[in-house]
N, C-alpha and C positions, 0 to 999 in steps of 0.2 A: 217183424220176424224175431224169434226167438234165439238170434243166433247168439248174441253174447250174456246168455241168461245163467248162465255158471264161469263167465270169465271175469275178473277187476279188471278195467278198460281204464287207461288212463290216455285224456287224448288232448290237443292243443285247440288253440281259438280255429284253426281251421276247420273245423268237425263242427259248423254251428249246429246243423241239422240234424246230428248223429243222434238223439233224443229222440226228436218225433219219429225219424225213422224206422229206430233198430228197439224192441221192448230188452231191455236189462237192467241186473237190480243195479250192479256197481260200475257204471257208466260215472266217470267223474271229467268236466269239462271248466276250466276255469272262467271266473268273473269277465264279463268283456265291459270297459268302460262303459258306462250311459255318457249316451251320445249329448252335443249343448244343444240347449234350446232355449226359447222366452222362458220358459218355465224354470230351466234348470240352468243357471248360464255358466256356473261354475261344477262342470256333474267331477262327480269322486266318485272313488268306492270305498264300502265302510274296512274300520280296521280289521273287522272280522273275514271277511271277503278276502283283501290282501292277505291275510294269515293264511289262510287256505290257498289262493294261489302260489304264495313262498311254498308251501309246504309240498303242491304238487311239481310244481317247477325243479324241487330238489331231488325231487325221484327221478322224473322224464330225462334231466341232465345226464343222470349215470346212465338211464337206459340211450340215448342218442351218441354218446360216448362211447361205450360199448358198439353203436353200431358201425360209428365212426372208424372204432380198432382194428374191428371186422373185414373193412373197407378196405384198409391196408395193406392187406390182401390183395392185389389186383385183381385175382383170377373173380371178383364178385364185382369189379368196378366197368368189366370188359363184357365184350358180349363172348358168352361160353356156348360154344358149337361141341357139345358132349354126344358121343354115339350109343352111349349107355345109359339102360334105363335106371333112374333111382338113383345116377351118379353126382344130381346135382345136392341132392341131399347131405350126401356122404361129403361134399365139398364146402355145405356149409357149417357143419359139422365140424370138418378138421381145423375150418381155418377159426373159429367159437371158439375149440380146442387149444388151439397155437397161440389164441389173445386171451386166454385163460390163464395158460402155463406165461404167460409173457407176465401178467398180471401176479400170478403169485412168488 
C-alpha cells in the first residue's frame, strides 16, 4: 500500500515488517544486531550502520519527548468521554499549543 509514499517515516526496531508491508520511498528503520551463530560468534554492526542509528535515535528522541510533554496533559493520558464532534482534535491541538509556549 501506498500509504506512506510522500511521508519521511521514521520508526523503531519494533516495525520490523513495516518494509515488506507498506511500499515508501523514506521509510527509515534502524540496524538490528545480527544475531550469534557458528558462523558469526561475535556478530557487531559496522561503524557505518551505528552512525546512522545515532543519527536517527537523535531525531525519534525529541519527537518521543515531545510526545511525553504532550502527555502531561492528562486530559490525553485518560480516557476522554467528549460529546462533540471534531473536539478531540481541537484538544490535541491546544495541549501541542500549551508544550510549545511551555517550550519557548
Amino acid at each position: 500500500m501506498p500509504w506512506f509514499e510522500f511521508i519521511l517515516l521514521l520508526v523503531d526496531l519494533g516495525f520490523q515488517g513495516i518494509l515488506s508491508d507498506y511500499d515508501g520511498g523514506d521509510i527509515f528503520i534502524p540496524f538490528k544486531k545480527p544475531r550469534k551463530s557458528k558462523n558469526n560468534p561475535d556478530p557487531k554492526l559496522t561503524d557505518e550502520q551505528k552512525a546512522v542509528n545515532k543519527a536517527l535515535a537523535k531525531i525519534r528522541v525529541l519527537a518521543e519527548n515531545a510526545i511525553a510533554g504532550i502527555k502531561r496533559f492528562n486530559i490525553l493520558t485518560h480516557i476522554f468521554r467528549n460529546r462533540k464532534d471534531g473536539f478531540v482534535d481541537e484538544v490535541i491541538v491546544v495541549s501541542a499549543g500549551l508544550w510549545n509556549f511551555w517550550l519557548a
